[in-house]
N, C-alpha and C positions, 0 to 999 in steps of 0.2 A: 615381601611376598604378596600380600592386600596389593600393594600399590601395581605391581608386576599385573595380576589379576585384572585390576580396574584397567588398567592401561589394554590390554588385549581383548577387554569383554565387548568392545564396539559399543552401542547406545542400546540402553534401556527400551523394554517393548511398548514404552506408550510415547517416549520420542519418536520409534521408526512409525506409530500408526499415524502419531498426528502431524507429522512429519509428511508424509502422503497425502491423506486426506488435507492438507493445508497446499500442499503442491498444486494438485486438482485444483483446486479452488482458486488459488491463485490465478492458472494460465485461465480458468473459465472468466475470471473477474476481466483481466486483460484485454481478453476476446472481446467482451460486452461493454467495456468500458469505453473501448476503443473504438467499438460502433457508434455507440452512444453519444462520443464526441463527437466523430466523423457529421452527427447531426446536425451539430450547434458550435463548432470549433471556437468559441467566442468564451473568453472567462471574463468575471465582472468582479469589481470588489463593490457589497453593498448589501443591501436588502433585494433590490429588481435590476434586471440587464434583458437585453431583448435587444435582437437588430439594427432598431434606430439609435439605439443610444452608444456611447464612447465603451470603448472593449479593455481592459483593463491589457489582455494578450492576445491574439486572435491565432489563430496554427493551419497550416496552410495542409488539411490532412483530408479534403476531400472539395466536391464542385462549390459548396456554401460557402468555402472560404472565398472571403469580398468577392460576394457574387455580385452584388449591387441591382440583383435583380426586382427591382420595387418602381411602382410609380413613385410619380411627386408625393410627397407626404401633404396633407391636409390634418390642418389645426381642427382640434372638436371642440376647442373655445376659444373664446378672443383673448387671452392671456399668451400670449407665443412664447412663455417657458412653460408654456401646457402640455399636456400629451395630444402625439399624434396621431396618424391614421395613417397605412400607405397595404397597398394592395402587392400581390407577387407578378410579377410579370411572367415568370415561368418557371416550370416543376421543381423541386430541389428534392436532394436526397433524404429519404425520411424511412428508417427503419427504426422508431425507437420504442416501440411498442414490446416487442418481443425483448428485443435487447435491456431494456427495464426491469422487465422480469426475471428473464434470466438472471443478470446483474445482482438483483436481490436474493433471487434465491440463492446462486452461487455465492453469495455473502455469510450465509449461514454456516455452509460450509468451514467457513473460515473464523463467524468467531466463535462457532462452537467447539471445535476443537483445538482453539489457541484459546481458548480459557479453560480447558482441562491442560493445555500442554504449562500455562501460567500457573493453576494451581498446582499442578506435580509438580514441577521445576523450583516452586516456594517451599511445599512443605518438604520436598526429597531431598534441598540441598543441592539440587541441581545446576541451579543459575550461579548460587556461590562459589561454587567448589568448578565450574567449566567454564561461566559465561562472563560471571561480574567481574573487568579490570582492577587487578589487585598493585601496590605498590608496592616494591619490592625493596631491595638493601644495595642497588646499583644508584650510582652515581645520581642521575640524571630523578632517581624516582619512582617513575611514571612508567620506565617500560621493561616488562617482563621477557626474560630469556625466551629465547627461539629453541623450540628442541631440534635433535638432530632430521636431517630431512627424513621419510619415511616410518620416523615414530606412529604408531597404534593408537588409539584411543581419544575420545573427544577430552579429555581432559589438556590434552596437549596444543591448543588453541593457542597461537601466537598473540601479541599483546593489540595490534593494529583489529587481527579480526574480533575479539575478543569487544573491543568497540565497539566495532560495526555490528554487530548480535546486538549488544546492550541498543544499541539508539534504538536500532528497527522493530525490539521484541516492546520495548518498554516506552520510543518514542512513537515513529512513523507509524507504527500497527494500529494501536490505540487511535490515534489522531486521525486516520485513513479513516478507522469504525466510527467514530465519533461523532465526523463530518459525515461520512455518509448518512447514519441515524437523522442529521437533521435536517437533511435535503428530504426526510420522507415528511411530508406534512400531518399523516397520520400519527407518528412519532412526537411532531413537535406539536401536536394538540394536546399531547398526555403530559410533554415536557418541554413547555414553551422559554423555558430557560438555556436550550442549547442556540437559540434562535438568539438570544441575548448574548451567550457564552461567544462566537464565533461572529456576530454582527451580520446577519443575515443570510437567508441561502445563498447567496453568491457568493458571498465570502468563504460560505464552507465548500461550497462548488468547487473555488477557485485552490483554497489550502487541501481539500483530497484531492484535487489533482495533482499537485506537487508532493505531497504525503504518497501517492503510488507511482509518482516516477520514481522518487525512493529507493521504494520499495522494487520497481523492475530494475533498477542499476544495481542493487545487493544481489536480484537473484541471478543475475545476466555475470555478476563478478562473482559471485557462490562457485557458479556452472563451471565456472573459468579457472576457478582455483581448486577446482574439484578436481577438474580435467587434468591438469597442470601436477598434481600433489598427488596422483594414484588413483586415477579412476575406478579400477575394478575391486581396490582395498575399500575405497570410501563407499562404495556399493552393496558390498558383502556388509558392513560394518552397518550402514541402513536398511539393508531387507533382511539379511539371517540377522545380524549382532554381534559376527565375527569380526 
């Protein structure tokens, strides 16, 4: 009868809040991040990366991509594996001011209330009992029975998604906040060990970029299987709790 219970209660009221409020934040992260790019479409692995130098990726998502808009470069010492000098020949797209800030502040959003959604999920039993892939007494081990289609309640998490939650809550999320922290230089003056941890801003540039595409293909296949599996139950089941 408990079980009957938990099964029909839908999700607990501090999963449905941070659960939103982490949504919001998400698509605003997207939005600003994707500006942000649009700047510098250029990733680097390293300490420094800038224009003149070799692109680790480069993404073809606005006019900067190989724009090759520069004069000749000119050496500032006689060393020619020195650094250069080169002028822009003409405007390029540059909105990153706002998109910065937003970006940051829209960040808050997210790990403040995915560290209350991490600490409830810890000490409630939550991650164990819905999220964490459990082994079972089937053959193979590894993968837990499917319930019937249309079952109730988040406890009924097939074994594939039941993965995909564990990586993203406890990998990708973390490691997205992580790197971004040490892209702020004000951060990494207080905590000049994430600048070590990560081998320079670029590096961490380059692994939170890859850490939130991640994260946009989880919530892009979430939507999908949301849509797919009962949309207006999984609905009810995240704003009432039914």
């Amino acid at each position: 009868m408990a079980d009957k219970a938990a099964a029909g209660s839908g999700h607990a009221a501090w999963v449905r809040v941070t659960h939103w409020i982490i949504t919001l934040a998400v698509l605003t992260l997207v939005f600003s991040g994707f500006e942000i790019l649009m700047v510098h479409p250029r990733l680097y692995w390293g300490k420094a990366g800038n224009d003149l130098t070799p692109a680790l990726l480069e993404l073809p998502i606005s006019r900067n991509y190989k724009h090759r808009g520069y004069d000749r470069p000119v050496a500032l010492t006689a060393n020619e594996s020195g650094p250069v000098s080169a002028n822009r020949t003409y405007d390029i797209f540059n909105q990153n001011g706002w998109g910065r800030s937003l970006h940051f502040l829209a960040a808050w959003f997210l790990v403040l209330p995915g560290l209350v959604y991490l600490l409830f999920g810890l000490l409630r039993g939550h991650f164990r009992r819905h999220i964490w892939p459990r082994r079972t007494a089937s053959p193979g081990g590894a993968a837990e029975p499917r319930p019937p289609s249309g079952t109730p309640g988040p406890a009924y998490y097939g074994a594939l998604q039941k993965v995909a939650y564990s990586f993203v809550i406890f990998v990708a999320a973390p490691l997205m906040v992580a790197t971004g922290l040490t892209m702020s230089p004000a951060v990494t003056t207080a905590w000049p060990f994430l600048l070590d941890l990560f081998g320079g801003y670029q590096s961490a540039r380059t692994i939170h970029f890859f850490a939130s595409a991640v994260l946009v293909l989880f919530v892009l296949v979430h939507v999908v299987m949301v849509v797919r599996s009962g949309f207006q139950r999984h609905m009810r089941a995240m704003t009432l709790g039914r």
